[in-house]
C-alpha positions in Angstrom: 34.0 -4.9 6.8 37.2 -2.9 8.2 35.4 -1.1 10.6 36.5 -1.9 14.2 34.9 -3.9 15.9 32.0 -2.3 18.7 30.8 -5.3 20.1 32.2 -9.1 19.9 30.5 -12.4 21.5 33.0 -15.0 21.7 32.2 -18.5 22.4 28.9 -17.9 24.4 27.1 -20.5 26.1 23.7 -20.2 27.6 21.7 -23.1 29.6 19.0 -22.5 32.2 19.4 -24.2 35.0 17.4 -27.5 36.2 14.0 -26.8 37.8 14.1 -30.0 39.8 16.0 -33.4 40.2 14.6 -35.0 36.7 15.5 -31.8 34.8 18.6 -31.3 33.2 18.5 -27.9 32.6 18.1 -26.2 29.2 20.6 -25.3 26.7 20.2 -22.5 24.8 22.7 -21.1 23.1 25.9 -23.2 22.0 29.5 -21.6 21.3 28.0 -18.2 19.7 30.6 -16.2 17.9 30.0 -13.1 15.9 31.5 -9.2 15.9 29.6 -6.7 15.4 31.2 -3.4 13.6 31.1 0.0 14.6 28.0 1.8 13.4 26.6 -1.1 10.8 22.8 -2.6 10.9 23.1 -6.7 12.6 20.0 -8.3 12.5 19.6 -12.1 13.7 17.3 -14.5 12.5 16.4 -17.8 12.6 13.7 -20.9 13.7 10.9 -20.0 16.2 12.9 -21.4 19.4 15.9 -20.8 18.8 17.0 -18.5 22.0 17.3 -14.9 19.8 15.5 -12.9 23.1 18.1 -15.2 25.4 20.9 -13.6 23.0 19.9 -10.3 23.1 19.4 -10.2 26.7 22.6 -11.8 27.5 24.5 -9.5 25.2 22.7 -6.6 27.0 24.1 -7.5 30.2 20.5 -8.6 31.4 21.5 -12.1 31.7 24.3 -13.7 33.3 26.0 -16.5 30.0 26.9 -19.7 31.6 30.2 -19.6 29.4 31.7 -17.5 27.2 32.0 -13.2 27.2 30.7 -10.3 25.2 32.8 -7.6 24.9 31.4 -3.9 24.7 34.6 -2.2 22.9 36.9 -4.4 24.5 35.5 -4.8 28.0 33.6 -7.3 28.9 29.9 -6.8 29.9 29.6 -7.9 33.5 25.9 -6.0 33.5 23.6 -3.2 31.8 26.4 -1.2 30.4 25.4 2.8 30.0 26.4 2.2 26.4 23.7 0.0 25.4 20.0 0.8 25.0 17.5 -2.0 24.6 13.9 -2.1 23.0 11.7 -4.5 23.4 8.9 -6.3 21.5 6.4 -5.4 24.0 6.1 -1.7 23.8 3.1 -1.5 26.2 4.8 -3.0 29.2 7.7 -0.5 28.7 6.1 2.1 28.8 4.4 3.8 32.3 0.7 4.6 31.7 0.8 7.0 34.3 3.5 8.6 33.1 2.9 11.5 30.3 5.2 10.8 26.7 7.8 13.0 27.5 8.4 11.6 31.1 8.5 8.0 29.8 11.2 9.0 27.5 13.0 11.3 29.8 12.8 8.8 32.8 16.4 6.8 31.6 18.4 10.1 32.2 16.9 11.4 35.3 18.1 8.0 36.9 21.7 9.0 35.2 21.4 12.4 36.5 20.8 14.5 33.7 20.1 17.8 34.1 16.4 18.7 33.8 17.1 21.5 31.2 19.0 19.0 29.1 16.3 16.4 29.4 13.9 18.8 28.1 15.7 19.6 25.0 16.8 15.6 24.1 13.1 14.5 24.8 12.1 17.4 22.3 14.7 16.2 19.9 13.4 12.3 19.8 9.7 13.3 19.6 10.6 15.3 16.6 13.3 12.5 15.1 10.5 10.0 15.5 7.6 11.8 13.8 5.6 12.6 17.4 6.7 16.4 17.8 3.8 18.2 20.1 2.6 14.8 21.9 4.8 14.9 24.7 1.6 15.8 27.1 -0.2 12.9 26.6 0.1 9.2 27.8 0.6 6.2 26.1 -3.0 4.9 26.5 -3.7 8.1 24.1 -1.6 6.8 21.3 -1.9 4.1 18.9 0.2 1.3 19.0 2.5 2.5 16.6 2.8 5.8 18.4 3.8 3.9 21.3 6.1 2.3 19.3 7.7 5.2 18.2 7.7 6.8 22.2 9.8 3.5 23.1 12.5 3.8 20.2 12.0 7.7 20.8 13.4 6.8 24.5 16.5 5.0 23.5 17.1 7.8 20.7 17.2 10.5 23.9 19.5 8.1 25.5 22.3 8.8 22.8 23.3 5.2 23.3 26.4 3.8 21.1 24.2 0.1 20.4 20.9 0.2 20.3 19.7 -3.7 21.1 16.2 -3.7 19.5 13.9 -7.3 20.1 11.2 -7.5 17.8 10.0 -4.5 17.9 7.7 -4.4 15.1 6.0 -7.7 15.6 2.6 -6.0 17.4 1.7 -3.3 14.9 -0.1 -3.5 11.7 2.1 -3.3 7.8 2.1 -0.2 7.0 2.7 1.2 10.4 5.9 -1.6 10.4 7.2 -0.2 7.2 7.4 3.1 8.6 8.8 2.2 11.6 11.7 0.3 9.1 12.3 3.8 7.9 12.6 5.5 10.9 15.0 3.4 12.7 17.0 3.9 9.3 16.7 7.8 9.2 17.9 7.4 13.2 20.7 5.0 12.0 21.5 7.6 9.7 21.4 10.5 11.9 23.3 9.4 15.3 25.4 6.5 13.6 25.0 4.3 16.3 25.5 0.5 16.1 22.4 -1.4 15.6 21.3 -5.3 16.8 18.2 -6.2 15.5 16.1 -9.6 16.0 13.4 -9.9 13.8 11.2 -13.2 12.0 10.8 -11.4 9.0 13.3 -12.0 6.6 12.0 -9.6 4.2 12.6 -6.9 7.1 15.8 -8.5 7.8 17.2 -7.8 4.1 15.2 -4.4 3.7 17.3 -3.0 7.4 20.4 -4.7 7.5 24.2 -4.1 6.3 24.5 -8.3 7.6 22.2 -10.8 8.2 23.2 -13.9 11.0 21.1 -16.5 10.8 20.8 -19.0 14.0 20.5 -22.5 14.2 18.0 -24.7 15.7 18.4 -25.0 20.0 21.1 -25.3 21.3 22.1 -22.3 19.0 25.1 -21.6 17.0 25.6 -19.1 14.3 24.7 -20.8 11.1 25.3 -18.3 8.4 26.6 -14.9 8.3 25.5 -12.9 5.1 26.5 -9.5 4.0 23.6 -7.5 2.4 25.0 -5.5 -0.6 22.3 -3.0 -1.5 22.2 0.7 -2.0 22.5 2.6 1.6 19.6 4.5 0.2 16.5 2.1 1.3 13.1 2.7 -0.3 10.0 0.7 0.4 9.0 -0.2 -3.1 12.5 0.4 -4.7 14.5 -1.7 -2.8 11.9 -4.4 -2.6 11.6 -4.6 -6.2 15.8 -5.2 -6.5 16.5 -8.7 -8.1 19.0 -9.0 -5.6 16.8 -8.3 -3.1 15.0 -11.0 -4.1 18.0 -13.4 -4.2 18.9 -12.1 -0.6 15.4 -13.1 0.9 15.4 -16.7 -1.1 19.0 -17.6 0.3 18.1 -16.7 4.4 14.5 -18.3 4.0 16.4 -21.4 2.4 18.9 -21.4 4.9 16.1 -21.3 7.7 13.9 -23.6 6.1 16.6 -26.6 5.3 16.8 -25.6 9.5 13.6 -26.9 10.2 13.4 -29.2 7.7 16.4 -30.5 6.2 16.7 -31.0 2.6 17.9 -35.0 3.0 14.6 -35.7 5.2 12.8 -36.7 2.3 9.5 -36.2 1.3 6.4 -36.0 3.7 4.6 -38.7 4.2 1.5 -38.9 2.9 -1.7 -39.8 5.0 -5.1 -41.1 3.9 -8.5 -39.3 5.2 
């Protein structure tokens, strides 16, 4: 790509620390390297285990690296940079039950000193960008899942952030509420061009969302593979689905991942009698 570069990790190490004398501590993630260009779609995949949430949340500034830096246009991330908004897999812990919709999603720029009137009119603006327009006067325990889905991403979308960090975030709602939710963050991709780091275990959601696919290796992690995704811009459930090369796409990361786990000069399995 010959965009510039938004956000870089450079040679990141991660190990958590020993929990007592016969402990060694726990490496995680092992000399990670990727850029990430201005306003494209990343999304990282790879085995169950292999420290994705630990990336994330050390390239969010939530987590201190061991070694190594990531760079937020240049400067390196020392904590929770304003830039950055992060969404997390677990919409119902993010989201205050006491709090009505529109306070939940207004509550990240009242702590930056946003001025009430223009909270009002960015909260307004999400609900309506993420399909809830008129719900801001409930709370979340009066939504579906998905709708709480949709109040989380909603949040970051009133935030204006310049990446938007997003963990999983489909992984608790049903398949056609997870297609539409595909959509949207596209159509809010679309609309505020922000930069976009997805972790997801579906690799047909991978290809269907992404502009690159990076695919991580077993622990301690390292990037495997970086593939670029060359499909139409224009993303359509049962169109771009049905593309031969979307096809092709999906076999070469699941391969990639599989030989992971299993790699192709293991062998056959053995075979046990009952």
């Amino acid at each position: 790509m010959t965009a510039r570069v938004r956000l870089s990790i450079e040679n990141l190490h991660k190990t958590y620390p020993a929990r007592n004398r016969r402990d060694k501590g726990t490496e995680v993630l092992r000399d990670i390297n990727v850029d990430v260009f201005d306003g494209e779609f990343l999304t990282i995949v790879g085995p169950s285990g292999a420290g994705k949430t630990t990336l994330l949340r050390t390239v969010s500034g939530l987590l201190d690296s061991t070694s190594g830096r990531v760079l937020l246009d240049g400067k390196e991330i020392v904590g929770p940079p304003r830039e950055i908004a992060l969404v997390f897999q677990d919409y119902s812990r993010s989201l205050y039950p006491w709090m009505t919709v529109a306070k939940n999603i207004g509550l990240p720029l009242k702590a930056h000193g946003v001025e009430r009137a223009e909270i009002a009119k960015r909260v307004e603006a999400a609900l309506f960008n993420v399909g809830l327009a008129g719900v801001g006067d409930r709370y979340p325990w009066q939504l579906s899942g998905g709708m709480q889905q949709r109040v989380a991403i909603a949040r970051a979308v009133a935030y204006r952030p310049e990446v938007m960090i997003l963990d999983e975030p489909f992984a608790s709602v049903d398949a056609q509420t997870r297609n539409d939710l595909e959509d949207l963050l596209l159509r809010v991709k679309e609309q505020t061009n922000s930069t976009f780091v997805f972790v997801t275990h579906d690799v047909d959601e991978a290809v269907y969302l992404s502009d690159r696919v990076a695919i991580l290796s077993k622990t301690p992690s390292r990037i495997e593979r970086v593939i670029d995704i060359n499909l139409p811009r224009e993303r359509n459930q049962l169109e771009t689905r049905a593309l031969p090369e979307f096809s092709a796409y999906r076999a070469e990361i699941f391969g990639t991942i599989r030989n992971l786990v299993v790699p192709a000069d293991q062998g056959p399995s053995p075979e046990y009698s009952i």
